[in-house]
N, CA, C and O atoms as a Maestro MAE file, in Angstrom:
{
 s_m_m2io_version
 :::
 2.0.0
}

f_m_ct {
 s_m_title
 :::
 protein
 m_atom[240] {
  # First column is atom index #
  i_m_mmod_type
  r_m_x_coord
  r_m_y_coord
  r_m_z_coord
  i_m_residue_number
  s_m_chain_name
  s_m_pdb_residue_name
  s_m_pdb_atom_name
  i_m_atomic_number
  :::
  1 25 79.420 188.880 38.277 1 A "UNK " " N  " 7
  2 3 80.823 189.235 38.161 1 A "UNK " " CA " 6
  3 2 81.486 188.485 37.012 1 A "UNK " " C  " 6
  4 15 82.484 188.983 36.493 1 A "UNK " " O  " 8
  5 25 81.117 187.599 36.682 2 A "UNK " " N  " 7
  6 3 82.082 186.362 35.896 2 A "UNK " " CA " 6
  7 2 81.198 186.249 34.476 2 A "UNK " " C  " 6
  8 15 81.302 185.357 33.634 2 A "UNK " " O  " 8
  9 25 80.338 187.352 34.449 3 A "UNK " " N  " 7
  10 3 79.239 188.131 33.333 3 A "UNK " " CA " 6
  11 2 80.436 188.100 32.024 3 A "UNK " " C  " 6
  12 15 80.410 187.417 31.000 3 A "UNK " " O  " 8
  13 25 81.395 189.029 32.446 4 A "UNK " " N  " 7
  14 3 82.407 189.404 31.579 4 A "UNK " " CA " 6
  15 2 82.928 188.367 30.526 4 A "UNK " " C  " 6
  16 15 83.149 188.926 29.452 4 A "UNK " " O  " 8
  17 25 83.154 187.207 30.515 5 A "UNK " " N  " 7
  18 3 83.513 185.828 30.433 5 A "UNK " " CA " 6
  19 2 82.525 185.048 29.640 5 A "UNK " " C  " 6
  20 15 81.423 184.976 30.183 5 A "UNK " " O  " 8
  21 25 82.650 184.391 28.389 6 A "UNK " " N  " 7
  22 3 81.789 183.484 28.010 6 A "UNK " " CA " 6
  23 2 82.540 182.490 28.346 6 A "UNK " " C  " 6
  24 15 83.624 182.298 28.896 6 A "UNK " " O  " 8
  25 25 81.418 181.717 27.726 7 A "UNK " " N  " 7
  26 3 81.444 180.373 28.418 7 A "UNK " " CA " 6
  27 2 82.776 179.565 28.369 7 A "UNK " " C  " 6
  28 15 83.419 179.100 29.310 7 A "UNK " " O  " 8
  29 25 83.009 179.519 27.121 8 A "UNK " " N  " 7
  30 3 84.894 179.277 26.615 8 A "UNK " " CA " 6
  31 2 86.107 179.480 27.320 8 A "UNK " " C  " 6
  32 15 87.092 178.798 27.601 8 A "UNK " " O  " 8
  33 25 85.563 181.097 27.590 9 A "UNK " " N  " 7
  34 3 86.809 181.475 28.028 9 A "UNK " " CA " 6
  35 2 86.773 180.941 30.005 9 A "UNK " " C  " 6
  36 15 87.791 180.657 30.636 9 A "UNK " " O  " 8
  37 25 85.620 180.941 30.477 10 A "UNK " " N  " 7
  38 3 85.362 180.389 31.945 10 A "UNK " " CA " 6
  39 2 85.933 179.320 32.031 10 A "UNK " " C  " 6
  40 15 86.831 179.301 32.873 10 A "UNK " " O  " 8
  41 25 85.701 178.089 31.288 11 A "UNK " " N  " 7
  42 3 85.777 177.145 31.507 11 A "UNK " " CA " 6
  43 2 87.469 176.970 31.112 11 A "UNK " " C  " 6
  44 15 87.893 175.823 31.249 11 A "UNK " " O  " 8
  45 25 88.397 177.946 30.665 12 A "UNK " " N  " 7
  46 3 89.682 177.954 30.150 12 A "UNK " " CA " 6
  47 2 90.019 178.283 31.541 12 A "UNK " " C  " 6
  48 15 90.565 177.420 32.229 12 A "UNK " " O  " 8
  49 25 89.755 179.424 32.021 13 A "UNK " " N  " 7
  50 3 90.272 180.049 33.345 13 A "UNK " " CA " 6
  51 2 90.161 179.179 34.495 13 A "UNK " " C  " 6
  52 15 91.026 179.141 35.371 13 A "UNK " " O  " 8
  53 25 88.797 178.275 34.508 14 A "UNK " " N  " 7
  54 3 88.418 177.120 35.509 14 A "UNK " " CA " 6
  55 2 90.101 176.538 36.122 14 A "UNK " " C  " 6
  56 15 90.830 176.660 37.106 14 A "UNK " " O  " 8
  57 25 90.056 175.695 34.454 15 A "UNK " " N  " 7
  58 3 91.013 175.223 33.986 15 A "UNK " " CA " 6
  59 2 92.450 175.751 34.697 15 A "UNK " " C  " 6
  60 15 92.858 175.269 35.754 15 A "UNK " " O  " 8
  61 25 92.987 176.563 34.133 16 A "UNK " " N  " 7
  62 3 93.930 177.492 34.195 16 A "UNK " " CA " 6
  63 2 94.141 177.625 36.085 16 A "UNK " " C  " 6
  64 15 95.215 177.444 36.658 16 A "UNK " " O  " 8
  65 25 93.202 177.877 36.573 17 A "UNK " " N  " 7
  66 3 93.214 178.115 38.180 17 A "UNK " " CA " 6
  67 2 93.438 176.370 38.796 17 A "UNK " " C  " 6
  68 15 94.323 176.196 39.634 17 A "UNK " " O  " 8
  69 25 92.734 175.355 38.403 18 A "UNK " " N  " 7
  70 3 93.025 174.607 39.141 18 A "UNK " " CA " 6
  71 2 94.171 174.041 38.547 18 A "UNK " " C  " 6
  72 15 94.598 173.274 39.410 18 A "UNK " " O  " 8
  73 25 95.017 173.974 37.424 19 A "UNK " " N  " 7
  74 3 96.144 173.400 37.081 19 A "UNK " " CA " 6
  75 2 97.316 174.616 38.120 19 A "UNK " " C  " 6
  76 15 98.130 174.078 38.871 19 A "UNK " " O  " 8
  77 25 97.296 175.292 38.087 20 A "UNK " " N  " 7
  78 3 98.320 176.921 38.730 20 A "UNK " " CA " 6
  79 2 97.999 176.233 39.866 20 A "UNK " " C  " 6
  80 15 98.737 175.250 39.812 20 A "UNK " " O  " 8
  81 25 97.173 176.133 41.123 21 A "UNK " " N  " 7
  82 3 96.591 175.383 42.343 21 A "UNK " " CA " 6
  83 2 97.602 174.055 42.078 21 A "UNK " " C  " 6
  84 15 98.787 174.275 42.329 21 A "UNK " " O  " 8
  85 25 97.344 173.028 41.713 22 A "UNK " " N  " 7
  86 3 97.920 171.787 42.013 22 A "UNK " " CA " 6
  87 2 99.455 171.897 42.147 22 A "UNK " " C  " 6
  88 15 100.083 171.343 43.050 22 A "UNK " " O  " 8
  89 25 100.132 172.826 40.962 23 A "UNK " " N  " 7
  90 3 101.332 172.870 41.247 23 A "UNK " " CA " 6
  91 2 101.836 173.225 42.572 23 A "UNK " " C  " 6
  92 15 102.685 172.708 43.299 23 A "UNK " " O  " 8
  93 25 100.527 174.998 42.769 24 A "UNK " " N  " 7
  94 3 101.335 174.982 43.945 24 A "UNK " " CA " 6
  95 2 101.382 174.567 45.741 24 A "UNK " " C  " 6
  96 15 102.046 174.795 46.752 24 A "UNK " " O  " 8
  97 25 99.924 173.650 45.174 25 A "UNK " " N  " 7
  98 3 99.646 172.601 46.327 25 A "UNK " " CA " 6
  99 2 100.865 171.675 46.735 25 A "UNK " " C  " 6
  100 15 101.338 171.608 47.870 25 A "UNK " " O  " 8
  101 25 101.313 170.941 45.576 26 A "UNK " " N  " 7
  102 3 102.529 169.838 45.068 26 A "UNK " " CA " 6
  103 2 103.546 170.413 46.059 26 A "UNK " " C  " 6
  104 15 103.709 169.934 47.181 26 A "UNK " " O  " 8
  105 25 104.288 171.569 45.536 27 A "UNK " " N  " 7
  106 3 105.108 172.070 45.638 27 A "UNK " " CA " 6
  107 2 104.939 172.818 47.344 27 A "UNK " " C  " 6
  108 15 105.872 172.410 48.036 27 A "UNK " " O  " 8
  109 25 104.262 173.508 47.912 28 A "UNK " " N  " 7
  110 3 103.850 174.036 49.527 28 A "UNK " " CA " 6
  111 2 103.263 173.616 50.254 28 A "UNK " " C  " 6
  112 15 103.350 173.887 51.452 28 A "UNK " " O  " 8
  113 25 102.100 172.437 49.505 29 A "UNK " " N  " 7
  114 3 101.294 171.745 51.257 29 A "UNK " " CA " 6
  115 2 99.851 172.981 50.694 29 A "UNK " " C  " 6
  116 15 99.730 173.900 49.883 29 A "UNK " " O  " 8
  117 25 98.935 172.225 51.783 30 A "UNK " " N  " 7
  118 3 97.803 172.819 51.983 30 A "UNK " " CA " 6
  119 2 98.178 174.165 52.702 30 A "UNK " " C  " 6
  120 15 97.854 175.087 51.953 30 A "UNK " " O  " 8
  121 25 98.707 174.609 53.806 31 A "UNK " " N  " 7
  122 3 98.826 175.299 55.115 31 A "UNK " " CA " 6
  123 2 99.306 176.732 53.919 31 A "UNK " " C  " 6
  124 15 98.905 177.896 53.887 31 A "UNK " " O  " 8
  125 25 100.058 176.178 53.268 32 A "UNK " " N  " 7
  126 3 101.089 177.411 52.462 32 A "UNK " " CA " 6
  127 2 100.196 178.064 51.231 32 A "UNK " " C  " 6
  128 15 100.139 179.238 50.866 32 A "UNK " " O  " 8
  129 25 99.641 177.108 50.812 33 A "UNK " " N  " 7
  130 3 98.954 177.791 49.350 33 A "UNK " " CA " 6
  131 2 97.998 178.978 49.733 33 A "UNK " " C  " 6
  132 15 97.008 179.056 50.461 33 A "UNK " " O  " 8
  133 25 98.770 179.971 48.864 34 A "UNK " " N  " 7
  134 3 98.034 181.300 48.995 34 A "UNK " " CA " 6
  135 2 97.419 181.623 47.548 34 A "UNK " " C  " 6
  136 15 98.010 181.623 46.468 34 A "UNK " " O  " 8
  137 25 95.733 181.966 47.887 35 A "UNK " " N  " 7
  138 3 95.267 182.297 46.590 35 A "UNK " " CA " 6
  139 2 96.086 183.150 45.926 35 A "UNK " " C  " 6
  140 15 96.290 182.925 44.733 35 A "UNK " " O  " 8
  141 25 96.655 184.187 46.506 36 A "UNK " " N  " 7
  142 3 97.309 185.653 46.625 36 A "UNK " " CA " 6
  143 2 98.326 185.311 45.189 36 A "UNK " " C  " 6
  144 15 98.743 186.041 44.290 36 A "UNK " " O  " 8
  145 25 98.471 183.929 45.461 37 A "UNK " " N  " 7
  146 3 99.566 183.334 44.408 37 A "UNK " " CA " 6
  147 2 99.206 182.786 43.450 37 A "UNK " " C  " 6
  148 15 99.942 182.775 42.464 37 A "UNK " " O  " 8
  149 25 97.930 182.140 43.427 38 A "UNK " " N  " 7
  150 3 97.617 181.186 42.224 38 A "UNK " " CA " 6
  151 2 97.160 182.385 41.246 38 A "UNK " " C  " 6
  152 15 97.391 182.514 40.044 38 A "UNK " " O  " 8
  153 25 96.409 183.263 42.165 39 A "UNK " " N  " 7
  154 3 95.243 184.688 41.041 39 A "UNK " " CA " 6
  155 2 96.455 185.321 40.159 39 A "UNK " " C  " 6
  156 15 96.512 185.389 38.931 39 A "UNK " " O  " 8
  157 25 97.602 185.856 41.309 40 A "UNK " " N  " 7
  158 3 98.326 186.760 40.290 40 A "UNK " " CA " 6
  159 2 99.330 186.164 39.489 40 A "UNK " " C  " 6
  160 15 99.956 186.999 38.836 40 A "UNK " " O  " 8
  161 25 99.742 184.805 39.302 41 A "UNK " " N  " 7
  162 3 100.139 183.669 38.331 41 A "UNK " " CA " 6
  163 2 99.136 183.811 37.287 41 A "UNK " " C  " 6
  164 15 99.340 184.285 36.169 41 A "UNK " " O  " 8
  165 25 98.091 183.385 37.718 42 A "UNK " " N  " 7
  166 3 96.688 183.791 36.337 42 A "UNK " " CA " 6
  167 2 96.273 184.870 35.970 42 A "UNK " " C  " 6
  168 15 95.235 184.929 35.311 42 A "UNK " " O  " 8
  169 25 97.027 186.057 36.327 43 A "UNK " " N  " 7
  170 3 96.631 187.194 36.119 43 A "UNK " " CA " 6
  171 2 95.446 187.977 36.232 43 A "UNK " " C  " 6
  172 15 95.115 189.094 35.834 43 A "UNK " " O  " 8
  173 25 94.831 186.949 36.976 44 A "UNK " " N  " 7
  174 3 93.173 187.830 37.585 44 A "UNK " " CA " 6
  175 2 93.399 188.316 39.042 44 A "UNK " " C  " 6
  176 15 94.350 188.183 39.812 44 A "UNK " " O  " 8
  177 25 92.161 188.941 39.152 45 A "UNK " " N  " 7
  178 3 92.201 190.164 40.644 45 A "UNK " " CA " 6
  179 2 91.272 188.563 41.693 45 A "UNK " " C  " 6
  180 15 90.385 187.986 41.064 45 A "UNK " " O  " 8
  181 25 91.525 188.149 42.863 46 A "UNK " " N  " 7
  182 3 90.826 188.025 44.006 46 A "UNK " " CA " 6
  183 2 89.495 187.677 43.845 46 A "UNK " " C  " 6
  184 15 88.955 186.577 43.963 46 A "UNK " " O  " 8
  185 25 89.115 188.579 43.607 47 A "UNK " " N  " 7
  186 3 87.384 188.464 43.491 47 A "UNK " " CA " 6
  187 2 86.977 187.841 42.414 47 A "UNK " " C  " 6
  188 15 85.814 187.437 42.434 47 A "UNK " " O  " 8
  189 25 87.767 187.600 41.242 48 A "UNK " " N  " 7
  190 3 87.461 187.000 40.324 48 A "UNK " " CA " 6
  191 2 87.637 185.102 40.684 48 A "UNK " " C  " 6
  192 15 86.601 184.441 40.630 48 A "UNK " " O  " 8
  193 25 88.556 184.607 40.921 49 A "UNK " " N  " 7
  194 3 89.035 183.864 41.827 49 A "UNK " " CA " 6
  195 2 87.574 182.998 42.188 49 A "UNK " " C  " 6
  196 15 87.056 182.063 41.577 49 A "UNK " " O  " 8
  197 25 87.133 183.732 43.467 50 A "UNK " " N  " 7
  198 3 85.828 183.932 44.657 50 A "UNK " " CA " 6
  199 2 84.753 183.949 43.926 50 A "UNK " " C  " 6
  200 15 83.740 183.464 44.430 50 A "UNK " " O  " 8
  201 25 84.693 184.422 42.759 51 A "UNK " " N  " 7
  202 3 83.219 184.232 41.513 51 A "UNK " " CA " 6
  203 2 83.283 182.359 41.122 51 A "UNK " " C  " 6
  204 15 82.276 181.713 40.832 51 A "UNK " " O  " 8
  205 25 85.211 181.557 41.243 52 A "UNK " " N  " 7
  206 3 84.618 180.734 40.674 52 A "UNK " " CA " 6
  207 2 84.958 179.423 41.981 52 A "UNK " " C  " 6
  208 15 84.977 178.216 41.737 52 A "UNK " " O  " 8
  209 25 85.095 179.775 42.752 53 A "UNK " " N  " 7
  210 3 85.468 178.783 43.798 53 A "UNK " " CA " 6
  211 2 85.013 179.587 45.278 53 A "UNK " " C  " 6
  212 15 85.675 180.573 45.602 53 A "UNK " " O  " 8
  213 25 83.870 179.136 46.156 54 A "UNK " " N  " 7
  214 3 83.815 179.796 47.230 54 A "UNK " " CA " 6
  215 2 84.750 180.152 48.342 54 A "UNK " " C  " 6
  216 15 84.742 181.087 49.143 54 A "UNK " " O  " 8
  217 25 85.506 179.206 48.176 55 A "UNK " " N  " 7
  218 3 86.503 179.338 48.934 55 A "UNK " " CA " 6
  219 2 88.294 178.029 48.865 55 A "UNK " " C  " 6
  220 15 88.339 176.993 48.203 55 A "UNK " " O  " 8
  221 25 89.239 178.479 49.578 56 A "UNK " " N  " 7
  222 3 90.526 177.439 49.393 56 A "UNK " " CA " 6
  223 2 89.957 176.559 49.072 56 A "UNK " " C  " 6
  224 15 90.084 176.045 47.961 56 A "UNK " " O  " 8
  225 25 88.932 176.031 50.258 57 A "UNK " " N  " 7
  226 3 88.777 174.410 51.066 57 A "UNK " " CA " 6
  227 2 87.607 174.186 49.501 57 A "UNK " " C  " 6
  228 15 88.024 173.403 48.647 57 A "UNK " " O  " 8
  229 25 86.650 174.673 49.320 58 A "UNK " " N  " 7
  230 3 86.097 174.109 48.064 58 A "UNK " " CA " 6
  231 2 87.134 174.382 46.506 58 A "UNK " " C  " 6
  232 15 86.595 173.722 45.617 58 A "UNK " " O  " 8
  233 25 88.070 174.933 46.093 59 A "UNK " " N  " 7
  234 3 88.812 174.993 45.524 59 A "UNK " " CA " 6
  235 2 90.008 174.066 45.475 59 A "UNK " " C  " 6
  236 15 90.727 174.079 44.476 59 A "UNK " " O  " 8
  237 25 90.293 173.160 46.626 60 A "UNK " " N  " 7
  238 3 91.341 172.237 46.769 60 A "UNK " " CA " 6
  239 2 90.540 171.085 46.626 60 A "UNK " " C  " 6
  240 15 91.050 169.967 46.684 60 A "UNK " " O  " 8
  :::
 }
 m_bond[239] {
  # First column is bond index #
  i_m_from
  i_m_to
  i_m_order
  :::
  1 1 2 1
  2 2 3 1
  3 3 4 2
  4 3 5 1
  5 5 6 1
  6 6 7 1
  7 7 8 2
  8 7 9 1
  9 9 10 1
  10 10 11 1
  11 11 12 2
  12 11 13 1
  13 13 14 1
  14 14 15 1
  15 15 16 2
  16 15 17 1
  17 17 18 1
  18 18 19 1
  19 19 20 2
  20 19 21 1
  21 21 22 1
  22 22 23 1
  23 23 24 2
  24 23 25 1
  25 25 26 1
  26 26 27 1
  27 27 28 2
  28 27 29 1
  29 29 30 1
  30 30 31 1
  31 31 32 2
  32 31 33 1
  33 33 34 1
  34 34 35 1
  35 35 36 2
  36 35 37 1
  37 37 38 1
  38 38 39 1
  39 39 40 2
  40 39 41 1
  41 41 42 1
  42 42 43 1
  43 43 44 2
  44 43 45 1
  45 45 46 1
  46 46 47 1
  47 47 48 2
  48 47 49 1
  49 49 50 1
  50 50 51 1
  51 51 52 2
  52 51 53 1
  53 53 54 1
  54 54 55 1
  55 55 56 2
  56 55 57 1
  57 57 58 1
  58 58 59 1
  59 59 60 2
  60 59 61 1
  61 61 62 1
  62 62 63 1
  63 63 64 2
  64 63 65 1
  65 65 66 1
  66 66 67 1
  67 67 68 2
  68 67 69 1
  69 69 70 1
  70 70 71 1
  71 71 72 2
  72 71 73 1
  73 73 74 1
  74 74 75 1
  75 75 76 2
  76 75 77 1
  77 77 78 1
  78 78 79 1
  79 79 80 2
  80 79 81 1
  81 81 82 1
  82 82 83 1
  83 83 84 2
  84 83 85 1
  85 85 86 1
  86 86 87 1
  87 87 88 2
  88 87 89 1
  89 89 90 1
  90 90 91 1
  91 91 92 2
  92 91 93 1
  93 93 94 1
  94 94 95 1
  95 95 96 2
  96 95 97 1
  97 97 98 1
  98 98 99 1
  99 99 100 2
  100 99 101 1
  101 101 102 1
  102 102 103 1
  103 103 104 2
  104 103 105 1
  105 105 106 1
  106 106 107 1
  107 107 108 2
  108 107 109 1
  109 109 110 1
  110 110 111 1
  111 111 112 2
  112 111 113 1
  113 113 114 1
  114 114 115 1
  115 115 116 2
  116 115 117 1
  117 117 118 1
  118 118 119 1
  119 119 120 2
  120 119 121 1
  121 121 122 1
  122 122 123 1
  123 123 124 2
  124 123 125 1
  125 125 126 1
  126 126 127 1
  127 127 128 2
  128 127 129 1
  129 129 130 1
  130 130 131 1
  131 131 132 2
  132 131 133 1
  133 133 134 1
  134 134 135 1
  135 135 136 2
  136 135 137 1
  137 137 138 1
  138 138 139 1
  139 139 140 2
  140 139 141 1
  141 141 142 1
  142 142 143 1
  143 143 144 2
  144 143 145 1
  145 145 146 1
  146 146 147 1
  147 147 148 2
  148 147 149 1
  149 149 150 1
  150 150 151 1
  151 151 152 2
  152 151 153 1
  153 153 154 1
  154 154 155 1
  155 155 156 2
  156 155 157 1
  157 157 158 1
  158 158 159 1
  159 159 160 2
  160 159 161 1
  161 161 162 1
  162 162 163 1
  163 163 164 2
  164 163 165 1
  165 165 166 1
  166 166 167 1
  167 167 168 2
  168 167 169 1
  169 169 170 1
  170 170 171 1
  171 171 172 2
  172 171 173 1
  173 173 174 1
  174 174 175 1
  175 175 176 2
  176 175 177 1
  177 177 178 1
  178 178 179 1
  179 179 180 2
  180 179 181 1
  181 181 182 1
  182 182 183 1
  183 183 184 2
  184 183 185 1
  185 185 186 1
  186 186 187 1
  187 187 188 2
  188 187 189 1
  189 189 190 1
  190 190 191 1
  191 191 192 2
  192 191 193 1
  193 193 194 1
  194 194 195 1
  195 195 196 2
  196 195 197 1
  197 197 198 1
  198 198 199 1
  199 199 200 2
  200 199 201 1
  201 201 202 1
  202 202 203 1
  203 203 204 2
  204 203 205 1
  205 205 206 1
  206 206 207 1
  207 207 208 2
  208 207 209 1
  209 209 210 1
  210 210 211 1
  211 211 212 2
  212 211 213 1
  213 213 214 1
  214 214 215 1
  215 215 216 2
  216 215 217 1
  217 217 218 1
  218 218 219 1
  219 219 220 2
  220 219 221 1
  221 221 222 1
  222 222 223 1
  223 223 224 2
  224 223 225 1
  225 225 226 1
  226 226 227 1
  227 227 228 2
  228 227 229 1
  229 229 230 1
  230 230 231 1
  231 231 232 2
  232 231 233 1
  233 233 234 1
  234 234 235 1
  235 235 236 2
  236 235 237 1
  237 237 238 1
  238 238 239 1
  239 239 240 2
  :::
 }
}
């Protein structure tokens, strides 16, 4: 899935997802943070997301 993507640009988006995440960890708590929010802030779909973090709990 994450085929699409060289290496540059992965490691930008990595990036990009866990900085978008901390804010809105900071800002809501664990209980509140919705991927639903960090993906479409970064402008990727869900599944893209799930290609680079298995899940919240390994993503936080």
């Amino acid at each position: 899935m994450l085929a699409i993507f060289n290496e540059r640009t992965k490691w930008a988006l990595r990036a990009r997802l866990l900085e978008i995440g901390w804010e809105h960890l900071l800002r809501k708590g664990f209980r509140a943070l919705r991927i639903e929010d960090i993906t479409q802030e970064a402008g990727i779909g869900k599944g893209t997301f799930y290609g680079f973090f298995p899940s919240k709990d390994d993503f936080v």
